[in-house]
N, CA, C and O atoms as CSV, one atom per row, in Angstrom:
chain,resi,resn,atom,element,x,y,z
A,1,UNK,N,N,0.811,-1.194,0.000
A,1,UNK,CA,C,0.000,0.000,0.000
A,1,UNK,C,C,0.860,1.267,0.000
A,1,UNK,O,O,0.360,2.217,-0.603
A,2,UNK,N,N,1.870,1.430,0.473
A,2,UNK,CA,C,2.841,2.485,0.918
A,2,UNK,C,C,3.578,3.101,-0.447
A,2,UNK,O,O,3.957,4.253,-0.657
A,3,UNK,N,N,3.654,1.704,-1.452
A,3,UNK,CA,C,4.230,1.811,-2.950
A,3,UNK,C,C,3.059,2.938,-3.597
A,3,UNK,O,O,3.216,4.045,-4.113
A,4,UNK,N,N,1.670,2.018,-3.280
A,4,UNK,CA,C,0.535,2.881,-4.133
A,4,UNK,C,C,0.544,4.162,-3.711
A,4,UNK,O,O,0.195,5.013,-4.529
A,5,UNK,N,N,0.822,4.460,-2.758
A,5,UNK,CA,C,0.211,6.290,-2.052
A,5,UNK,C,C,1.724,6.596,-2.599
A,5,UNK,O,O,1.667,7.727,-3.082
A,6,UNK,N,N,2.858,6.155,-2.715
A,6,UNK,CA,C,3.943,7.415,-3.329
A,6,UNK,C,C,3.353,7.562,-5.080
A,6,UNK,O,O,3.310,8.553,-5.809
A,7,UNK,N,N,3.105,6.677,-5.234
A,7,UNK,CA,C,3.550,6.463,-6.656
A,7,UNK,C,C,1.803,7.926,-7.194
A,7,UNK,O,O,1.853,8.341,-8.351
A,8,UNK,N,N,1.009,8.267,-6.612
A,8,UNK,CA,C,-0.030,9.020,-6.535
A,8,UNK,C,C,0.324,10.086,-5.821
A,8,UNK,O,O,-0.695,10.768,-5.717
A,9,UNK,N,N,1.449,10.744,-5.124
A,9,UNK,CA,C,1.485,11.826,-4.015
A,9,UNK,C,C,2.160,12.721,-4.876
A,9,UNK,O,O,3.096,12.344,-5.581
A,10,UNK,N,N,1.686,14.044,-4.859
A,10,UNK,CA,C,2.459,15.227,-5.623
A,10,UNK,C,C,3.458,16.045,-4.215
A,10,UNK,O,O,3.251,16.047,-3.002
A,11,UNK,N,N,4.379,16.571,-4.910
A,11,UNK,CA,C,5.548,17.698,-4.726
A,11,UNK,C,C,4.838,18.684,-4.411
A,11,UNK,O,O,4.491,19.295,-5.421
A,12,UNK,N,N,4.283,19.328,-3.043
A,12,UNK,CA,C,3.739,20.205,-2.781
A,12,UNK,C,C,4.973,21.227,-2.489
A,12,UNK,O,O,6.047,20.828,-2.038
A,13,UNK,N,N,4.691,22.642,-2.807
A,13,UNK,CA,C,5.444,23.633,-2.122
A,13,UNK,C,C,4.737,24.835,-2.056
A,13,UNK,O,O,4.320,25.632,-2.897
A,14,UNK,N,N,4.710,24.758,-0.833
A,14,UNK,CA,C,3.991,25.909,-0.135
A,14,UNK,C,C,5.186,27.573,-0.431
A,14,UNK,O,O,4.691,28.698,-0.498
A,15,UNK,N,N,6.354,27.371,-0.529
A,15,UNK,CA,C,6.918,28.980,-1.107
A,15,UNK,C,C,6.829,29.195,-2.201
A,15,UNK,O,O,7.008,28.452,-3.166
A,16,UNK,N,N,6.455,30.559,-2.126
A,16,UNK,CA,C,6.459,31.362,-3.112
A,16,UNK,C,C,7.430,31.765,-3.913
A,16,UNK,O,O,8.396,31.802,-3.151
A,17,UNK,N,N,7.685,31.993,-4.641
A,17,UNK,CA,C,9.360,32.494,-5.554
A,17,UNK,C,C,9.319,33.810,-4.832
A,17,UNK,O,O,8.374,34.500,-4.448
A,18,UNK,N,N,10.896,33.986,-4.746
A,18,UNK,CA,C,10.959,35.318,-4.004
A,18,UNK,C,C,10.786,36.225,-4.840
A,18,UNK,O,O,10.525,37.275,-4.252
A,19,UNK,N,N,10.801,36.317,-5.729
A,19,UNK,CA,C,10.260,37.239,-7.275
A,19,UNK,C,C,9.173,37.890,-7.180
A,19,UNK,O,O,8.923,39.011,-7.623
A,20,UNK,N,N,8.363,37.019,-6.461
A,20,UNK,CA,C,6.979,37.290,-6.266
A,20,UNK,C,C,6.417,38.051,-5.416
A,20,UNK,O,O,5.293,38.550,-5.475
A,21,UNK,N,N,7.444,38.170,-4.371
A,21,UNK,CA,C,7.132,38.461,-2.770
A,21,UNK,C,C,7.861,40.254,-2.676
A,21,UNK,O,O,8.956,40.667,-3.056
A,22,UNK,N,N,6.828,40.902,-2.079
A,22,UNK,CA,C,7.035,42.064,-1.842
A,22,UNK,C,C,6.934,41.996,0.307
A,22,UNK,O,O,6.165,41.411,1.070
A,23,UNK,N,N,8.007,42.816,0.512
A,23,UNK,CA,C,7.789,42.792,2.184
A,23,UNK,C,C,7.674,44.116,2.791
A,23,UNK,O,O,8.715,44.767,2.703
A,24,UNK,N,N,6.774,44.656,3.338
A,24,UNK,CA,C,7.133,46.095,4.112
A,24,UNK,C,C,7.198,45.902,5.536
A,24,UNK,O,O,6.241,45.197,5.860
A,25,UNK,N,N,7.904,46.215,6.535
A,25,UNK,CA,C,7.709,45.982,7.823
A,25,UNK,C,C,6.920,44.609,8.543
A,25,UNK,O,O,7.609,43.673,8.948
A,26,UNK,N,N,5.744,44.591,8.635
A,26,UNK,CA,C,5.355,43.115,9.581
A,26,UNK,C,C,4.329,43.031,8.500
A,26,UNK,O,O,3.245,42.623,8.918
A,27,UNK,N,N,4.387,43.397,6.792
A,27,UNK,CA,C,3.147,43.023,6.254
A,27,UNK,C,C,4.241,41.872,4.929
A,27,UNK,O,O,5.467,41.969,4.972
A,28,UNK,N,N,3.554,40.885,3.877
A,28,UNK,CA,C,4.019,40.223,3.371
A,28,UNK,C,C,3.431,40.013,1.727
A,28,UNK,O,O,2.909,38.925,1.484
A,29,UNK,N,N,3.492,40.782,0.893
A,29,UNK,CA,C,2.299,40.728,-0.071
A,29,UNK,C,C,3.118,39.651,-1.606
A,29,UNK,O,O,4.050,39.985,-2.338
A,30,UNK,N,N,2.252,38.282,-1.613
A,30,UNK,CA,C,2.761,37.279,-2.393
A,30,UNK,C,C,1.644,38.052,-3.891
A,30,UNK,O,O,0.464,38.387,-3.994
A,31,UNK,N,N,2.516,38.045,-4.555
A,31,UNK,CA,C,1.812,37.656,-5.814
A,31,UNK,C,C,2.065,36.647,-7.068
A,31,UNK,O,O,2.924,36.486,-7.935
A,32,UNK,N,N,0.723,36.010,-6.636
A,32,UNK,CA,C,1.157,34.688,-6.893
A,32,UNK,C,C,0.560,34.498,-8.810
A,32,UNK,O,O,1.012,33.614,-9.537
A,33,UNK,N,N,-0.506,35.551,-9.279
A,33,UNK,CA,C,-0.798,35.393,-10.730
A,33,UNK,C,C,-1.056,36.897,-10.531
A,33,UNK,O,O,-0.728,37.695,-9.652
A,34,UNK,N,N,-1.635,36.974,-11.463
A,34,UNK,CA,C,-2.372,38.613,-11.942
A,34,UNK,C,C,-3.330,38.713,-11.454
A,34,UNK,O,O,-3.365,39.846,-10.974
A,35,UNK,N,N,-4.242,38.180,-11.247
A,35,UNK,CA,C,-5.466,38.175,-10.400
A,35,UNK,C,C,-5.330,37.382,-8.569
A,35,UNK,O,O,-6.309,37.512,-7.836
A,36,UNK,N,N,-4.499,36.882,-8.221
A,36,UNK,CA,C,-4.505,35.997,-7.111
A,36,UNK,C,C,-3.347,36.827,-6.270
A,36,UNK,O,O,-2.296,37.052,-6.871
A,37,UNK,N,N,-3.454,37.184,-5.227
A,37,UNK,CA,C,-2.659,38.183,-4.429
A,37,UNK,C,C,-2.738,37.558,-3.219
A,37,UNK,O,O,-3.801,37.008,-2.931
A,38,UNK,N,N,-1.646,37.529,-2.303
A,38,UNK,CA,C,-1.998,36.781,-1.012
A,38,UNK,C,C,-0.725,37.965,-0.100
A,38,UNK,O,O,0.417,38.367,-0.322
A,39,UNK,N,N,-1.902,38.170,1.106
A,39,UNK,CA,C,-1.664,39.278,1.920
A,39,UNK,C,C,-1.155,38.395,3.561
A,39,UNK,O,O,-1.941,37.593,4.066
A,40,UNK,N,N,-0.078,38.632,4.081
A,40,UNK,CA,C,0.144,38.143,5.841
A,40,UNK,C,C,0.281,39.380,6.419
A,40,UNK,O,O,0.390,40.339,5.655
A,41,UNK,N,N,0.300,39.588,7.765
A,41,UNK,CA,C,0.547,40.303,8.346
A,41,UNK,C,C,1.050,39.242,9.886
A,41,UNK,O,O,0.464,38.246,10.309
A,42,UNK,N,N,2.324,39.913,10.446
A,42,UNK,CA,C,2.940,39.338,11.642
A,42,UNK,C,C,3.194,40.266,12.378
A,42,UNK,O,O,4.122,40.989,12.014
A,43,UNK,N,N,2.515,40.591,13.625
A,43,UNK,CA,C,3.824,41.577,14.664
A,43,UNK,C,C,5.452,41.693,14.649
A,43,UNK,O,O,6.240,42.553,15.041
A,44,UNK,N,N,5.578,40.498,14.052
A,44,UNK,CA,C,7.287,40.227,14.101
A,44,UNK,C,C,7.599,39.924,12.282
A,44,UNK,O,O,8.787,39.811,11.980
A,45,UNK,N,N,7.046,39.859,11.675
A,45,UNK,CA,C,7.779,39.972,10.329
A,45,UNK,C,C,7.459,38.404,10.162
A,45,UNK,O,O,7.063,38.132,9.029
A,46,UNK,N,N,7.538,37.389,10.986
A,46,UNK,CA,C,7.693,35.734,10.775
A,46,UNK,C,C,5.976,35.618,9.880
A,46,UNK,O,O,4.824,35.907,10.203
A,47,UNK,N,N,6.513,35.145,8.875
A,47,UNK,CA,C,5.848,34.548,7.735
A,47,UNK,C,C,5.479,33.108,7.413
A,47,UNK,O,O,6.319,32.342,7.886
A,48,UNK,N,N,4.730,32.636,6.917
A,48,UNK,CA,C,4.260,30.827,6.886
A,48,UNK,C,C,4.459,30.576,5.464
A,48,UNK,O,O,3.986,31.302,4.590
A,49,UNK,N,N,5.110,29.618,5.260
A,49,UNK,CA,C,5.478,29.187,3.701
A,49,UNK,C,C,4.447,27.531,3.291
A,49,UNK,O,O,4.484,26.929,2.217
A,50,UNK,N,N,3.691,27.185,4.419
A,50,UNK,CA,C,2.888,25.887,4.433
A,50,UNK,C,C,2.120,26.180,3.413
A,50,UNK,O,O,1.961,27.321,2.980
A,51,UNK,N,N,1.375,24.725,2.782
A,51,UNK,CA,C,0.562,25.213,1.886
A,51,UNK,C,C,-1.077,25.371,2.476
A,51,UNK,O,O,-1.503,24.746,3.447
A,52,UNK,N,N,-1.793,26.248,1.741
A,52,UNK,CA,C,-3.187,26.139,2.441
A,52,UNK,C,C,-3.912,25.228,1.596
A,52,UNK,O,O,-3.527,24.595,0.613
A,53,UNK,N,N,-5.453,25.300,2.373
A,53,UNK,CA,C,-6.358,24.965,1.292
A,53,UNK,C,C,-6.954,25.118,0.351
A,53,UNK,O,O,-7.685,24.471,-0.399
A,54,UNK,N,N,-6.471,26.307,0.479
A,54,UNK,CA,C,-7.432,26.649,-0.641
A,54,UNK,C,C,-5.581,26.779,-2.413
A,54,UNK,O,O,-5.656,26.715,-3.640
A,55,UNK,N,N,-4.525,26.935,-1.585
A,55,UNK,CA,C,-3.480,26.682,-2.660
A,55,UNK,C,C,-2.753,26.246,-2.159
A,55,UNK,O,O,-2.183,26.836,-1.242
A,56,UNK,N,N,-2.320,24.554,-2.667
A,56,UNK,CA,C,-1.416,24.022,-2.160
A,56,UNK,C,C,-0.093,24.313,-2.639
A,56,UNK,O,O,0.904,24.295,-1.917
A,57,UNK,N,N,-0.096,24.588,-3.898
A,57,UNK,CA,C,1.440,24.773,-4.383
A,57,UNK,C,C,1.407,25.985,-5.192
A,57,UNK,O,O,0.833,26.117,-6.273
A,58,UNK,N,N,2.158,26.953,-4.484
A,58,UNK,CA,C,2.581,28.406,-4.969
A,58,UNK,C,C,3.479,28.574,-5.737
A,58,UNK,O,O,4.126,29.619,-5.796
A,59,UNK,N,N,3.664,27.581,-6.445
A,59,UNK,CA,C,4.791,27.621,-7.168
A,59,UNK,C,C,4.693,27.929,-9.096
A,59,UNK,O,O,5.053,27.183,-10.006
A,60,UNK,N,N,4.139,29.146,-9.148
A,60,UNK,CA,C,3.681,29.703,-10.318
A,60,UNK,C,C,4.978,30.534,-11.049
A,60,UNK,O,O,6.115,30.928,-10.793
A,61,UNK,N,N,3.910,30.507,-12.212
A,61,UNK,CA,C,4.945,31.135,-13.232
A,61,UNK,C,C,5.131,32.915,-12.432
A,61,UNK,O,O,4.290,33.182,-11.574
A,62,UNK,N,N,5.868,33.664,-12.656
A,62,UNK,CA,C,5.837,35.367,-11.826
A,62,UNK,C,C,4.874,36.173,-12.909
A,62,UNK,O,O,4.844,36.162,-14.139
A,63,UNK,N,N,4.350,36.650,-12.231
A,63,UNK,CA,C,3.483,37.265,-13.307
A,63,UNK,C,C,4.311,38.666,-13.453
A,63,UNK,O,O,5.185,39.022,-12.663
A,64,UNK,N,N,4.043,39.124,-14.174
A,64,UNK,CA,C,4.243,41.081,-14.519
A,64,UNK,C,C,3.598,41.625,-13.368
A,64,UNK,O,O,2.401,41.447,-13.142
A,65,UNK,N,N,4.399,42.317,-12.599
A,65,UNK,CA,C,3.841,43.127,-11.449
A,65,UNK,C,C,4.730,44.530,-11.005
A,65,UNK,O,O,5.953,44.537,-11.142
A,66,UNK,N,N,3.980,45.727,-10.455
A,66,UNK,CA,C,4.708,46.643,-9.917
A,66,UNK,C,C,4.454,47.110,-8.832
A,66,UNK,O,O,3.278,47.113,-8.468
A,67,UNK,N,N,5.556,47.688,-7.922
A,67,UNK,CA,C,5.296,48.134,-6.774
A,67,UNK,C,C,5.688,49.748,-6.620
A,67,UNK,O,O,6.639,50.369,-7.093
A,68,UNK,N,N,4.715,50.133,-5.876
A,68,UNK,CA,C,5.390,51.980,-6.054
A,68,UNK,C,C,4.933,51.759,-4.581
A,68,UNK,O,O,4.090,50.950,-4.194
A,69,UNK,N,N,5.601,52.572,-3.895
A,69,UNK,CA,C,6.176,52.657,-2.687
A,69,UNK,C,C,6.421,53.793,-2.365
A,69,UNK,O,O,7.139,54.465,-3.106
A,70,UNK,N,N,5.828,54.418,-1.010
A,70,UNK,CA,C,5.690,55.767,-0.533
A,70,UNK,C,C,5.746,55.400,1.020
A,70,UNK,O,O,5.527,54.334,1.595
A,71,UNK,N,N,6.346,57.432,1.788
A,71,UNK,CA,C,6.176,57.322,3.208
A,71,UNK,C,C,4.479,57.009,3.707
A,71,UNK,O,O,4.323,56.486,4.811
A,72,UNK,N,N,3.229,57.351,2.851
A,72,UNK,CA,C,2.272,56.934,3.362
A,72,UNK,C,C,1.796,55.421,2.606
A,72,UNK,O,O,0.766,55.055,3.171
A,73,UNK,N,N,2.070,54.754,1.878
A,73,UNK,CA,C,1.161,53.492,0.893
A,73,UNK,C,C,2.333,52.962,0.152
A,73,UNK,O,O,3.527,53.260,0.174
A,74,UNK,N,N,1.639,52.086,-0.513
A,74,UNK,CA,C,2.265,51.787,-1.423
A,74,UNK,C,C,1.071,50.485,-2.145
A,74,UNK,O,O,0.290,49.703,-1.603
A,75,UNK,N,N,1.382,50.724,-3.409
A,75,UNK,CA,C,0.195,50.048,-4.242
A,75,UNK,C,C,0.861,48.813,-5.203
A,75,UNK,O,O,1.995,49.045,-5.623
A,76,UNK,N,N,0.353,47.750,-5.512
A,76,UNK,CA,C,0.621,46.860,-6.176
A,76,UNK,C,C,-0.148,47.007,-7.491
A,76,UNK,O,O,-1.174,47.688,-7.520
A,77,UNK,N,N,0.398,46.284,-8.758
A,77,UNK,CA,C,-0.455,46.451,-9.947
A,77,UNK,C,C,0.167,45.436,-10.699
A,77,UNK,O,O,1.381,45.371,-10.895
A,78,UNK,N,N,-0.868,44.468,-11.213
A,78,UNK,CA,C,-0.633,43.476,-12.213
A,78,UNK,C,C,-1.210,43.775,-13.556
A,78,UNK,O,O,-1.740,44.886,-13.530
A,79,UNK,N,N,-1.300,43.225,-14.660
A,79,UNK,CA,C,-2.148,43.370,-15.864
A,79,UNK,C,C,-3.294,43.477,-15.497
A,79,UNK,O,O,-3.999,43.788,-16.456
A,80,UNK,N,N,-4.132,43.328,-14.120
A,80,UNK,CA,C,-5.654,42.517,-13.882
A,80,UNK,C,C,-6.031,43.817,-12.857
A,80,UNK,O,O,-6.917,44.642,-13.082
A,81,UNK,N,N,-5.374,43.798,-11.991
A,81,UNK,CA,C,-5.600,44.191,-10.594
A,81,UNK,C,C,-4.618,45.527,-10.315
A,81,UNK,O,O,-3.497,45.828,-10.726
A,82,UNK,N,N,-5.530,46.147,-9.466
A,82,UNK,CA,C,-4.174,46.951,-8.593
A,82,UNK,C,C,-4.730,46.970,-7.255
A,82,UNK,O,O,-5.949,46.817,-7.172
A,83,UNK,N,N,-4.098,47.120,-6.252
A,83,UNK,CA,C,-4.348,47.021,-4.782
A,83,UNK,C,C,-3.341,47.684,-4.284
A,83,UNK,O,O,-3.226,47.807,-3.064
């Protein structure tokens, strides 16, 4: 049985390419497609690289993205989205 469950089990990876990953102080903003954005926030900066349920493997192509960055904001923008 142990043969059958490898030979069926995928390569999960819960990190993100660091390509992807924008950090400001204790916030963590993954962008993981053009439309799919994933936001943490930590008192201490410590971040979770596990996979969730709702995406087990973050391991996407980088999409086209920009960051502009100010003393008050700073905004993200893909082909799709801006936030």
């Amino acid at each position: 049985m142990e043969r059958f469950a490898k030979a069926f089990r995928d390569e999960i990876s819960g990190k993100t390419q660091d390509s992807q990953i924008y950090i400001r102080k204790n916030l963590r903003i993954s962008v993981l497609t053009s439309r799919l954005i994933r936001i943490e926030t930590h008192p201490d900066g410590i971040f979770c690289d596990m996979p969730t349920q709702i995406v087990l493997n973050r391991d996407f192509d980088t999409p086209s993205f920009t960051v502009s960055d100010n003393n008050s904001g700073f905004t993200v923008k893909t082909d799709d989205v801006s936030y």
